[in-house]
C-alpha positions in Angstrom: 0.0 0.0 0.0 2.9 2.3 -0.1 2.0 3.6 -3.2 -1.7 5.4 -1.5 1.0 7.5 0.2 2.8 8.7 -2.3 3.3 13.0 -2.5 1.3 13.1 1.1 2.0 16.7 1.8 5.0 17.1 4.8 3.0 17.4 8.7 3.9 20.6 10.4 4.8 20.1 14.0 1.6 18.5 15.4 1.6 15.9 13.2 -0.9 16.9 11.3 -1.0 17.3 7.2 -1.8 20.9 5.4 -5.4 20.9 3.7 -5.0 20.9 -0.2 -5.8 23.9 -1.8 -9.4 23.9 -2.6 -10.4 21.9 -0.1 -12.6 22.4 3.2 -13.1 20.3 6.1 -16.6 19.9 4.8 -15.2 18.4 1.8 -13.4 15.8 3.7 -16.3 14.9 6.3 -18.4 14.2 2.8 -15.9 12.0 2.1 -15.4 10.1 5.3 -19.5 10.0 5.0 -18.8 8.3 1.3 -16.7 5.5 3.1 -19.5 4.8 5.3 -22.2 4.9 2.4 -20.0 2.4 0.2 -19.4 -0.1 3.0 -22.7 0.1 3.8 -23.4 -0.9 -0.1 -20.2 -3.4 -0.3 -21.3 -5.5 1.8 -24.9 -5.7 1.3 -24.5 -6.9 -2.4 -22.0 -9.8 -0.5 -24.9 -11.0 1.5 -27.4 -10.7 -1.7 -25.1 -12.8 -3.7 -24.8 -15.5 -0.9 -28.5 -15.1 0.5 -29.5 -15.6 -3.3 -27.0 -18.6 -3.8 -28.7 -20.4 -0.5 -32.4 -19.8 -2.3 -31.6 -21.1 -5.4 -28.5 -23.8 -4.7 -29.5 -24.5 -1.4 -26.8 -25.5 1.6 -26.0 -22.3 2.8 -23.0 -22.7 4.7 -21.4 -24.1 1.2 -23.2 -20.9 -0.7 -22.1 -18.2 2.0 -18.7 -19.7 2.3 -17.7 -19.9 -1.1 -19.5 -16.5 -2.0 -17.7 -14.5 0.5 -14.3 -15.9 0.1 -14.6 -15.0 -4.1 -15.9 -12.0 -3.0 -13.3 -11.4 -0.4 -10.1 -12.2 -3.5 -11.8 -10.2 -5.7 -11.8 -7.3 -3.5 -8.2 -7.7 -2.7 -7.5 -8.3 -6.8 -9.2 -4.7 -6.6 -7.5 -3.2 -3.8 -4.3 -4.5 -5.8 -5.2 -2.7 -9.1 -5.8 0.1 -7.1 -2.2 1.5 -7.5 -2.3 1.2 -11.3 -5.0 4.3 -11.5 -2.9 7.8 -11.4 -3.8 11.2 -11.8 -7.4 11.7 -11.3 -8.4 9.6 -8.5 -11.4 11.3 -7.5 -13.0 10.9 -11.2 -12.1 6.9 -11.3 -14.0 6.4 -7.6 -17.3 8.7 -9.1 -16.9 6.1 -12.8 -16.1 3.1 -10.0 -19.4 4.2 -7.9 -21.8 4.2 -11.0 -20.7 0.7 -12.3 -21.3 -1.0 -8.7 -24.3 1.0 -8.8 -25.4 -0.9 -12.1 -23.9 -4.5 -11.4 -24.9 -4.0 -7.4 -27.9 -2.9 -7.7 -29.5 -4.9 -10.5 -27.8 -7.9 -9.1 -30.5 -9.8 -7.8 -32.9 -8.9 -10.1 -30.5 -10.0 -12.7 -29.4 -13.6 -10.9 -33.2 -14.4 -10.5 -34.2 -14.0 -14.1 -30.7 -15.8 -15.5 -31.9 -18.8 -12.8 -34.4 -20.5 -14.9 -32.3 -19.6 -18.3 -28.8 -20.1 -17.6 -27.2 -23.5 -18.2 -24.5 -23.1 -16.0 -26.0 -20.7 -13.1 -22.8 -20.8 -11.0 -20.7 -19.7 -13.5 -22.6 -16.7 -14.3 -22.9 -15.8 -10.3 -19.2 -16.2 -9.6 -18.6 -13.9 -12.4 -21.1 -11.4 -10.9 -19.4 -11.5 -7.6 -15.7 -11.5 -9.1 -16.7 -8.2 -10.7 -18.8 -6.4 -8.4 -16.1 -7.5 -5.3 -13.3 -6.0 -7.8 -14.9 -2.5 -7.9 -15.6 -2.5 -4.3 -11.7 -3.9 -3.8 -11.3 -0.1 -5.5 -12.9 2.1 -3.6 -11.3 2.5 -0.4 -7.5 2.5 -1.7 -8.6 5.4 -4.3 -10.7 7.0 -1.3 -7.4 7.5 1.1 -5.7 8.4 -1.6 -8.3 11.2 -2.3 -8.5 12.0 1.3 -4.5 12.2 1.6 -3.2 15.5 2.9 -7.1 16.2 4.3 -5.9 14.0 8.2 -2.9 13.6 9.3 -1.3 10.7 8.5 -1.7 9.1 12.0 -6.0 9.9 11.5 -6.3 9.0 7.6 -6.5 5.4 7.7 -8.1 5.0 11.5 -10.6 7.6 10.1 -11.4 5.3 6.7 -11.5 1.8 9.0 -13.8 3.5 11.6 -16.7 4.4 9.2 -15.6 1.5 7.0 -16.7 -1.3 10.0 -19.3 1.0 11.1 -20.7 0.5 7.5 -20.1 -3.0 8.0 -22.1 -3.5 11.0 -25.3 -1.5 9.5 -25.2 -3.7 6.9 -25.3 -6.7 8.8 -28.4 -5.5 11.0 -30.3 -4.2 8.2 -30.1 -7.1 6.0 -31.9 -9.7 7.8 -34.2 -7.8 10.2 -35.3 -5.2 7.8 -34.2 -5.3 4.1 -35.2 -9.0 3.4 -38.5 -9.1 5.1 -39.9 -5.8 3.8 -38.1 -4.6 0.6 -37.5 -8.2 -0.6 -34.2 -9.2 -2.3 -34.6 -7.5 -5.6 -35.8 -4.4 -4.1 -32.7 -4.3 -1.5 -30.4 -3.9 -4.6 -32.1 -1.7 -5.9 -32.1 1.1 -3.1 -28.8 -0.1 -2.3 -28.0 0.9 -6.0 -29.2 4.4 -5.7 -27.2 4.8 -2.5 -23.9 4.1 -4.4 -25.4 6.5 -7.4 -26.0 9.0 -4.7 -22.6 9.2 -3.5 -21.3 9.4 -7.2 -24.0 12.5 -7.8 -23.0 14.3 -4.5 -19.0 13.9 -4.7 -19.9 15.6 -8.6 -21.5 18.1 -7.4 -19.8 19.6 -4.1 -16.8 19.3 -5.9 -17.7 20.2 -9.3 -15.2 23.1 -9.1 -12.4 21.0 -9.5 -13.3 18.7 -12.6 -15.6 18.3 -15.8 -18.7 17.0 -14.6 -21.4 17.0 -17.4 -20.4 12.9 -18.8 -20.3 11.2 -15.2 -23.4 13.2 -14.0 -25.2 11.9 -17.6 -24.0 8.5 -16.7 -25.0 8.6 -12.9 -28.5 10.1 -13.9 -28.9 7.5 -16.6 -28.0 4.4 -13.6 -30.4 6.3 -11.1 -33.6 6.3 -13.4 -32.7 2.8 -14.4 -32.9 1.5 -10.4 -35.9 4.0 -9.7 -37.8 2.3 -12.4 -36.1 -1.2 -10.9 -38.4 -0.5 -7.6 -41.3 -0.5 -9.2 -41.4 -3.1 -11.5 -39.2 -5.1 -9.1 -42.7 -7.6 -7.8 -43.2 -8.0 -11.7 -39.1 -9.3 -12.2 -39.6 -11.6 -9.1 -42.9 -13.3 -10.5 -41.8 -13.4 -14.1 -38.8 -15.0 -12.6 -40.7 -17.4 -10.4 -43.2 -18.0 -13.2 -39.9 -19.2 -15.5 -38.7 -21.4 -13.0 -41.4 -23.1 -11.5 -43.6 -22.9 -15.0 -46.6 -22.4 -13.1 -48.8 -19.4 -12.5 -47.5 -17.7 -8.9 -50.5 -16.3 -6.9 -48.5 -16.1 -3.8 -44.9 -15.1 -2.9 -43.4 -13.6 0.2 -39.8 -13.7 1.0 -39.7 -13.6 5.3 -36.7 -13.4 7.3 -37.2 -17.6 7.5 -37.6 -18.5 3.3 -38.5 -17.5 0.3 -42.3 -18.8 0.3 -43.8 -19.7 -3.4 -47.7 -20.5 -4.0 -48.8 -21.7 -7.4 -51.5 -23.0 -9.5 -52.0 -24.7 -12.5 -55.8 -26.0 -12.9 -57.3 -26.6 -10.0 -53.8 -27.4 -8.4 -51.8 -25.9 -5.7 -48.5 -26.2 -5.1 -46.5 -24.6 -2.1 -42.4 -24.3 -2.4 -40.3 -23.2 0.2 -36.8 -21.7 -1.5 -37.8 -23.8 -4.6 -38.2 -26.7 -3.0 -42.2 -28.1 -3.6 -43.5 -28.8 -0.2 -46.8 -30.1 -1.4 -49.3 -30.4 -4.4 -53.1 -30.3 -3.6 -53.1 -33.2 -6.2 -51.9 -35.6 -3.9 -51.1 -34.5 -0.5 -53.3 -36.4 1.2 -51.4 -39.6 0.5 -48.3 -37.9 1.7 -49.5 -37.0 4.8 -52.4 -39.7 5.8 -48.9 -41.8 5.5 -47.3 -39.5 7.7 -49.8 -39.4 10.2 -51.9 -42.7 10.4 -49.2 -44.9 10.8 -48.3 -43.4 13.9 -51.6 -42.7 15.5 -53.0 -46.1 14.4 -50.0 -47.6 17.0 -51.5 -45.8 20.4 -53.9 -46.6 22.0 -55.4 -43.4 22.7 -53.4 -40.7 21.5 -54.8 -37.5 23.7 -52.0 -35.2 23.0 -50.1 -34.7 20.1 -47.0 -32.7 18.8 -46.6 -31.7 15.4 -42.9 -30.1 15.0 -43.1 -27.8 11.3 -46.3 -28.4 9.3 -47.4 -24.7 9.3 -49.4 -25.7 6.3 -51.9 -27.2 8.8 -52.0 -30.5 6.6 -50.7 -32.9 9.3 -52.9 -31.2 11.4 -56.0 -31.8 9.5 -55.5 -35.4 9.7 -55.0 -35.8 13.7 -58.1 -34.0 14.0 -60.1 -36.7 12.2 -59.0 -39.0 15.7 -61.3 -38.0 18.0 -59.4 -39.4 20.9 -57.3 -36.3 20.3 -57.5 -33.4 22.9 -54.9 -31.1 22.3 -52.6 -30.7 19.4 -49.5 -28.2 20.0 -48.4 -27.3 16.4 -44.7 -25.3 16.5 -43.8 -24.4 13.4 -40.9 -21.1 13.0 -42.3 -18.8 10.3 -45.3 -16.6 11.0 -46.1 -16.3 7.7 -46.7 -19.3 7.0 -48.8 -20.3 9.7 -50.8 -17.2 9.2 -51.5 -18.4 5.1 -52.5 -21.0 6.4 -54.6 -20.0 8.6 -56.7 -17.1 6.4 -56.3 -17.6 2.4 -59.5 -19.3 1.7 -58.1 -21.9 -0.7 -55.6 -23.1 1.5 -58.1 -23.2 4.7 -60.7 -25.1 2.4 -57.2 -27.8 1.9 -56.5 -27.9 5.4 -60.0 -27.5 6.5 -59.5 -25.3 8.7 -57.6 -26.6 11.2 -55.2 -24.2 12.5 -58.2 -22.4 13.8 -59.5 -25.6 15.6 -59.9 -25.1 19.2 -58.4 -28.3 20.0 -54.8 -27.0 18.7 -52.6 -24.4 19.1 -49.6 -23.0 17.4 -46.7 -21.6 18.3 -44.3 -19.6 16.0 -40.9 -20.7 17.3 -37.4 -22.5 16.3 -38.3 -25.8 17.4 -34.8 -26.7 18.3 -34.7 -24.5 21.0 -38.4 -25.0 22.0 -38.3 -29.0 22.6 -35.5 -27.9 25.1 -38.2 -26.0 27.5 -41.1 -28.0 26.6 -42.9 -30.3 28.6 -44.2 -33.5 27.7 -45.8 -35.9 27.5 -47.1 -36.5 24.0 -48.8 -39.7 23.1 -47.8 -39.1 19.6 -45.4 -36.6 18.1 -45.1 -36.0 14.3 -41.8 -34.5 12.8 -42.9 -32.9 9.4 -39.9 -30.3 8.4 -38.2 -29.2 5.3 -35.6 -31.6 4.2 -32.3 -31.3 5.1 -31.2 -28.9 2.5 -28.7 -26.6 4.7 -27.3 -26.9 8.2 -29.9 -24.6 9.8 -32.4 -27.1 8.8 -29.9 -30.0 9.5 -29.8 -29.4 13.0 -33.2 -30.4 13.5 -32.4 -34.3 12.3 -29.4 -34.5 14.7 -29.1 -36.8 17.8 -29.5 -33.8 20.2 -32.7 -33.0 18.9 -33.7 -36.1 18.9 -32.8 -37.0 22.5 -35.1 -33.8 23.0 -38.0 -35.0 21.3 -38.0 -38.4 22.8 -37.9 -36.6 26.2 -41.4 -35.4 25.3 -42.9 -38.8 23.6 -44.9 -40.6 26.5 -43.5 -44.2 27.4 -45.7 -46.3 25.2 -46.3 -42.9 22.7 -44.7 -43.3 18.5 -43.1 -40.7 16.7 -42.6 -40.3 13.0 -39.8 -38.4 11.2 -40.4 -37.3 7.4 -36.8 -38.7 6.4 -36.3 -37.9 2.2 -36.8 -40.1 -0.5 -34.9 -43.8 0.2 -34.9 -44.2 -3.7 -33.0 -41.3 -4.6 -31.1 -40.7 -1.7 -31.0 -43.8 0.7 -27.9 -42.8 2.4 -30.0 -39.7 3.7 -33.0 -41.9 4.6 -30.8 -44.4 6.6 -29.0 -41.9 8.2 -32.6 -40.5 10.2 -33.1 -43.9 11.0 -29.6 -44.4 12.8 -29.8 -41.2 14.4 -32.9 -41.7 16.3 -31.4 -44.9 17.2 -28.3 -43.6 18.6 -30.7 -41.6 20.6 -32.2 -44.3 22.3 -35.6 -44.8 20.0 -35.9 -47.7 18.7 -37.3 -47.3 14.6 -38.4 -48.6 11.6 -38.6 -47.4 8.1 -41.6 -47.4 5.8 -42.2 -45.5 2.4 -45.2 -44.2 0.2 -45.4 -43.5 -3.6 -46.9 -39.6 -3.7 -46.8 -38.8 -7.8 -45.6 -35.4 -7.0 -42.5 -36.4 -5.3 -41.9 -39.5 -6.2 -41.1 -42.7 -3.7 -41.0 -40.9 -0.5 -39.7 -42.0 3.4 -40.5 -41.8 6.8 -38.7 -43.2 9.9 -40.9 -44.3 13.0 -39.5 -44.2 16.3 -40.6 -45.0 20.1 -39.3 -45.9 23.1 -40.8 -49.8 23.7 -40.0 -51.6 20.5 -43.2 -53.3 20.1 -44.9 -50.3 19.2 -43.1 -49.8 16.0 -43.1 -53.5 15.4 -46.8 -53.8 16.2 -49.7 -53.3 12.8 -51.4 -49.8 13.0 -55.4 -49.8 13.4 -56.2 -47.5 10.7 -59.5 -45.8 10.5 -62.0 -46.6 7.8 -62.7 -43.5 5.1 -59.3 -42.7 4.5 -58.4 -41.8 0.7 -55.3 -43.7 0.2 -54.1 -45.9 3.3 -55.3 -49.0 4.1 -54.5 -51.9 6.7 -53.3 -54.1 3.5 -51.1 -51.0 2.0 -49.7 -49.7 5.4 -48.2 -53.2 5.6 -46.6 -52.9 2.4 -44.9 -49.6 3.4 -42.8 -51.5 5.5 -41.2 -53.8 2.7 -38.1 -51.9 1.0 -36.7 -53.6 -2.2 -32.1 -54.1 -2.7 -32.4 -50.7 -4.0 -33.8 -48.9 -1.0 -32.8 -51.8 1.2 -30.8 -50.7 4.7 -27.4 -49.6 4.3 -24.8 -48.4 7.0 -25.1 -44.8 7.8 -23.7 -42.0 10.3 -25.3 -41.0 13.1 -26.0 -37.2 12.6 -24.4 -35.2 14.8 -24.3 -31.4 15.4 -20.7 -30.9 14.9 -20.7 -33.3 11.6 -24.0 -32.2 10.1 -23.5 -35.9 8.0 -26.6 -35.8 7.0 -26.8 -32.4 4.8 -23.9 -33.2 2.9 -24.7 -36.8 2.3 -28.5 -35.3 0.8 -26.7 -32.1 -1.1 -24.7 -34.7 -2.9 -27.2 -37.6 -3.4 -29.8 -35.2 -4.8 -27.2 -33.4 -7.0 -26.6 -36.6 -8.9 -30.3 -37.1 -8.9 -31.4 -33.4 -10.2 -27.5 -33.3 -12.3 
């Protein structure tokens, strides 16, 4: 970095440099206010690009870890060819701030629509972030260099670090609590954008005495209308986007601080994804879950209290409230939103029949990890229906330690069931649920269903007296799909889904989300 303080003006006596002609402290404190502004930006369009790579990829940890450290090189690769601009430093930061405004701020917006088109998504993302983390790698090198002979030596870079972190940690608060639940992704960019425009506009214009303005303030302007008009058609990007992907009409989407949550319909049919993953099609759901649910009701004798862990759609729920042995149902499930869609849309009340407004339950919006750890039992019956292991924040709830928690709750002779992944396309995954809950002291047994939408699909039962998975389930007569005959066949897995040795999934190995990233990416490859 020796060459950023090159021809600093000599200190007088107190240390402290001579202001360059022209210049007023004013000048400089707009300056130091730039830094802040840019970091603010910089690392808002990191977290977009890593965010947006966990939608779309899924496995976060893999997404943010590889995302930031590209983005991290390429700043430095910018930071680097930072010495190589000479002469008019203030004019390359305005033409630097106007192309991250462009790339930046149209960056989601541009990533969701090349999703569904691109053949090789990755590549096209990485080359995103490599270019939009080399401008921002150019901004504060050029913006000391601007600021040199404005602070004394000692001040200039303590001065640039302390609004650069402060940045920093705005950016980090404001993205998850605010930007992504209320502006949305695309928008986020957007304003984002403008900020990085604005700084460009006001550096031209305060100092407008000292350079040719009339080309970069054309070229900011032009960047600035192109964002403006980004906000407002930025719902009509995200559904065009959605419709591409999924190739089905959206008529609901909300991004929440949880997921990215996806309603569409084609016909008469509904489907729900979470992050792009289908959840559920009103086709055939009720196979899915009368094999979730029946197999593990029909196996106590009187199942008065039941947990349902995820299942905000209310589905699960639906069926335990045909039982009428059933008293109470506590329904945890972490996104509001959800619940709440569930709960008033009339379509999806008339699927679920209305049972998350069924006095005999009651939900709670909550991360169910940390809720099974202040819970109290018993539950004759508890029903495990979450997402599948797609990332580690979802992994954690198929480890042992949640599992020694759940089967704290379950009542001596109560069942549990586990939705556990499809055992045809990945049967390392499936297995891996099953050796889990036995490593926490469960006993289990896998079974499987054929639901057209997904495919050959898994479960894992579990209890604490063996002869209750072992036993045959007393199934209720009017159901759709299950009967006595075709719950016994669940239990019969061909070579091909057969048992296998597995891992026991463990907080600190998270086995089974890499095992399902890489079985499904053969799968889907």
């Amino acid at each position: 970095m020796s060459d950023i303080f090159d021809d600093v003006p000599p200190a007088d006596a107190s240390g402290d440099a001579a202001p360059a002609e022209g210049w007023s402290r004013t000048h400089a404190a707009i300056l130091l206010l730039s830094v802040l502004v840019v970091a603010t930006c910089g690392l808002i369009y990191e977290l977009l690009a890593s965010t947006l790579a966990s939608y779309l990829l899924g496995d976060s940890v893999t997404q943010f870890s590889t995302v930031i450290g590209t983005y991290l090189f390429a700043m430095g690769v910018g930071s680097y060819l930072s010495r190589f601009v000479r002469g008019d430093e203030l004019g390359a930061f305005i033409r630097v701030e106007v192309m991250i405004a462009m790339l930046g701020g149209w960056s989601a917006a541009g990533l969701f629509l090349a999703y569904p088109l691109a053949d090789d998504f990755r590549l096209l993302l990485y080359a995103l972030v490599l270019l939009i983390g080399l401008l921002v790698g150019l901004e504060i090198p050029l913006l000391i260099r601007i600021l040199r002979g404005r602070f004394a030596f000692r001040e200039l870079v303590s001065n640039v670090l302390t609004y650069d972190y402060v940045g920093a940690l705005i950016a980090s608060l404001a993205f998850p609590l605010f930007l992504v639940p209320h502006l949305g992704m695309i928008r986020t960019g957007m304003v984002f954008g403008l900020a990085n425009v604005a700084v460009a506009i006001a550096l031209l214009l305060v100092l407008r005495e000292q350079r040719r303005v009339a080309g970069d303030l054309l070229a900011s302007a032009l960047v600035a209308i192109s964002l403006i008009v980004g906000l407002f058609v930025a719902e009509r990007i995200q559904r065009y986007s959605e419709v591409a992907y999924y190739g089905e009409g959206v008529i609901h989407a909300r991004s929440t601080p949880y997921q990215r949550i996806v309603l569409t319909r084609r016909g008469g049919e509904l489907r729900l994804y979470l992050n792009g993953n289908l959840q559920f099609s009103s086709r055939d759901e009720y196979r899915y879950h009368e094999a979730l649910v029946w197999p593990v009701l029909g196996r106590v004798a009187t199942p008065r209290h039941v947990l349902i862990l995820g299942g905000g759609d209310g589905l699960a729920a639906r069926e335990v409230l045909k039982d009428k042995a059933v008293e109470h149902i506590d329904l945890v499930d972490l996104d509001p939103e959800m619940t709440r869609m569930f709960r008033r849309t009339p379509q999806l009340v008339a699927l679920n029949q209305g049972s998350l407004t069924n006095p005999r339950l009651t939900v709670t919006n909550a991360d169910a990890f940390r809720w099974v750890r202040q819970a109290r039992g018993p539950y004759d019956a508890v029903i495990v229906d979450f997402p599948d292991p797609t990332e580690y924040s979802l992994g954690k709830l198929y480890t042992e330690s949640f599992y020694r928690e759940v089967s704290r709750l379950l009542a001596p002779d109560g069942v549990m069931v586990v939705q556990s992944t499809s055992p045809l396309v990945a049967p390392r995954s499936y297995w891996t649920v099953a050796s889990t809950l036995e490593a926490s002291g469960l006993s289990a047994r896998g079974y499987h269903v054929y639901v057209p939408s997904f495919g050959e699909w898994g479960y894992t039962l579990a209890a604490h007296d063996p002869a209750r998975v072992a036993s045959a389930a007393v199934l209720p007569a009017g159901l759709k799909f299950l009967t006595p005959a075709a719950e016994r066949l669940m239990f019969d897995f061909p070579p091909d889904m057969a048992r296998r040795a597995t891992p026991v999934n463990r907080l600190d190995n998270q086995a089974l989300v890499r095992s399902f990233s890489e079985e499904w990416s053969h799968y889907e490859g």
